[in-house]
C-alpha positions as CSV (number, residue, x, y, z in Angstrom):
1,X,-30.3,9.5,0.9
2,X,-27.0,8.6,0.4
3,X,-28.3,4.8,-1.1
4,X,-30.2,6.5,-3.8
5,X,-27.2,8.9,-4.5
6,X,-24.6,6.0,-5.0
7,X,-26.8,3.0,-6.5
8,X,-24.9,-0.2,-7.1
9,X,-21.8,1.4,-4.9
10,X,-20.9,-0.9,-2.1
11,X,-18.8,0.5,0.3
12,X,-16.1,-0.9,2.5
13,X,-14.3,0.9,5.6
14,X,-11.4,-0.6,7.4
15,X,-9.8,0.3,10.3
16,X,-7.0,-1.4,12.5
17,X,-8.3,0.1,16.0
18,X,-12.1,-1.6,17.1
19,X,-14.2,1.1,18.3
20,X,-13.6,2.8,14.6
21,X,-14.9,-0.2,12.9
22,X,-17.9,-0.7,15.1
23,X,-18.5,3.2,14.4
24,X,-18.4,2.9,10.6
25,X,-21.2,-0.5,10.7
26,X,-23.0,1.6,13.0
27,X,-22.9,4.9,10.5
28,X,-24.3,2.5,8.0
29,X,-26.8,0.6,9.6
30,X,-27.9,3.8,11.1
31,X,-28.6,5.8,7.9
32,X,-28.8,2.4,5.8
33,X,-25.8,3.5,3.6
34,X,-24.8,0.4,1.9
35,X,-21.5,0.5,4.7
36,X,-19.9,-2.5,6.0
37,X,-16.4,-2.5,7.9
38,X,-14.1,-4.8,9.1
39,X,-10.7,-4.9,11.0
40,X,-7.9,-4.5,8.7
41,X,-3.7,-4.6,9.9
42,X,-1.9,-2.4,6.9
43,X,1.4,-3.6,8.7
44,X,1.0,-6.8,8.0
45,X,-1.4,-6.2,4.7
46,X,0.6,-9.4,3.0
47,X,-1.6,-11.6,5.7
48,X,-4.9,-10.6,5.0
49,X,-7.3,-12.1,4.0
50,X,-9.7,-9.3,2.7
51,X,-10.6,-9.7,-1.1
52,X,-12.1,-6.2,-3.0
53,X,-15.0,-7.1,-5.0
54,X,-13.9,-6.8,-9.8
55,X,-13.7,-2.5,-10.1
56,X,-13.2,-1.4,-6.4
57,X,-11.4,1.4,-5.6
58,X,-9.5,2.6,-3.0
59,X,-9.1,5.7,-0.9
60,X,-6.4,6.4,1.8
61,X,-6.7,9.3,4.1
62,X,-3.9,9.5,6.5
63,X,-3.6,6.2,7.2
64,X,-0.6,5.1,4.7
65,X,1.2,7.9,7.1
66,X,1.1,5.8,10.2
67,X,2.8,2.8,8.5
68,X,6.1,4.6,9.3
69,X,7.9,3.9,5.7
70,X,6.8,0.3,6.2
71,X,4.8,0.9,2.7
72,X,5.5,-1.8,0.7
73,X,3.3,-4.4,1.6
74,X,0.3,-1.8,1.8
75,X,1.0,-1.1,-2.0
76,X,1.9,-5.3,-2.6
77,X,-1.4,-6.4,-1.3
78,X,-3.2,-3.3,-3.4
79,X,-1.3,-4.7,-6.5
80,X,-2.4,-8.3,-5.4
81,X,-6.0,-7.5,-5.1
82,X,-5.9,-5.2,-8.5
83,X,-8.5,-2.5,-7.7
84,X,-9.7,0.0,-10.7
85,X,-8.2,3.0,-9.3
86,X,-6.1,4.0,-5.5
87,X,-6.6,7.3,-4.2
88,X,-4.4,8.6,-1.3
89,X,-4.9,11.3,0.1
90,X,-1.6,11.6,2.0
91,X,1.3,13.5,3.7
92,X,4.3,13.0,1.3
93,X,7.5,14.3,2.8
94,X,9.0,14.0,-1.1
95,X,7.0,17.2,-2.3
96,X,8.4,19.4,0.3
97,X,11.4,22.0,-0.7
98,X,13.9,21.9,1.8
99,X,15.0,25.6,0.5
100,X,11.8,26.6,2.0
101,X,11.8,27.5,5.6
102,X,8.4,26.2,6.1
103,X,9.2,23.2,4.2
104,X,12.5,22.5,5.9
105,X,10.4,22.8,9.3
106,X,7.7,20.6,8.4
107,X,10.4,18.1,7.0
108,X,11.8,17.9,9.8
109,X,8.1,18.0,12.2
110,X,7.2,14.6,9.6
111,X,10.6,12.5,10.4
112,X,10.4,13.4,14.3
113,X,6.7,11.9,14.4
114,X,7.6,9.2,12.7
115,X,5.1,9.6,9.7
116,X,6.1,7.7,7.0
117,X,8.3,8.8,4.1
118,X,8.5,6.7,0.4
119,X,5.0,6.3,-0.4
120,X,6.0,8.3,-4.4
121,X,9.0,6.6,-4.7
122,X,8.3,2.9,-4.3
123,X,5.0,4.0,-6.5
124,X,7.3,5.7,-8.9
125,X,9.9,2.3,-8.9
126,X,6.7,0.3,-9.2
127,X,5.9,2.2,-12.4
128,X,9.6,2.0,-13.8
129,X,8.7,-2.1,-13.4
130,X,5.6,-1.6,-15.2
131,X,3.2,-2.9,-12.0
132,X,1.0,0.4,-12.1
133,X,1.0,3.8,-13.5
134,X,0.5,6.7,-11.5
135,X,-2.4,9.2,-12.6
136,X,-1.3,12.1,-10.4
137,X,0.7,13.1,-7.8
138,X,-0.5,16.7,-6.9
139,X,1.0,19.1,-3.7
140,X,-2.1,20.6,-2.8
141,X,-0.6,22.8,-0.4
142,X,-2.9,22.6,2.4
143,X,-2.8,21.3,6.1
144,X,-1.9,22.9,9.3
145,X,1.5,25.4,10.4
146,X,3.5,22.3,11.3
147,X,2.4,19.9,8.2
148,X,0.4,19.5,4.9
149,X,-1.6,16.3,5.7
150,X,-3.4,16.5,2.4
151,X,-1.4,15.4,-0.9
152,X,-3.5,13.2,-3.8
153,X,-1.6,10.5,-5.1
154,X,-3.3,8.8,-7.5
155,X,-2.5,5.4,-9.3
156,X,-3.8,2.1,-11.0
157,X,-2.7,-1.3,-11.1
158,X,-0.9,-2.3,-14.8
């Protein structure tokens, strides 16, 4: 029961697209998993008006991606809001080797879909400026023949 194997863990889903949202309350009123989710524009992140609860943290999966490079208020509203620790779990065009045939190509598949490119280095100027530190950025070299969808970046508010 996944209550009992996460006491005192409240968790928060947010989605920009309805049906998803509906899907995650429904998940957790179904299996009374302590779930709640709400509608939540990362292009406009700066507007909103959702406030994390003292030592959330966050996790990305392939959503910072879709922002098309437009990262920075994503990251300014995380800063904001201060949680304990961000976890992305992300494409990141940065830790590909263009040398690399299979790099070069996926490079190259990235920019034409418009995912977004940036995410380490605005983290990485952020750090220089002393607004977070970065825990890990790790290549973890797995995804599909075109892309590697899966790269943990992992940071905390300073």
């Amino acid at each position: 029961h996944a209550s009992q194997s996460l006491p005192n863990v409240k968790l928060v889903g947010t989605d920009f697209v309805p049906s998803a949202v509906e899907l995650m309350n429904r998940v957790g009123s179904d299996f009374s998993i302590p779930l709640t989710a709400s509608v939540f524009d990362m292009m406009n992140a700066g507007s909103e008006s959702l406030e994390m609860d003292l030592n959330s943290g966050v996790l990305t999966f392939g959503s910072l991606e879709q922002l098309g490079g437009n990262l920075k208020p994503m990251i300014d509203y995380l800063l904001k809001q201060r949680p304990k620790i961000c976890v992305s779990v992300e494409p990141a065009i940065e830790l590909y080797n263009p040398e690399v045939l299979e790099d070069y190509l996926a490079i190259w598949f990235q920019a034409k879909r418009g995912y977004s490119a940036g995410l380490i280095a605005l983290l990485q100027d952020y750090e220089r400026e002393g607004l977070l530190s970065i825990k890990k950025i790790q290549r973890l070299n797995f995804g599909s023949l075109m892309m590697e969808g899966y790269n943990l970046i992992v940071w905390e508010p300073a």
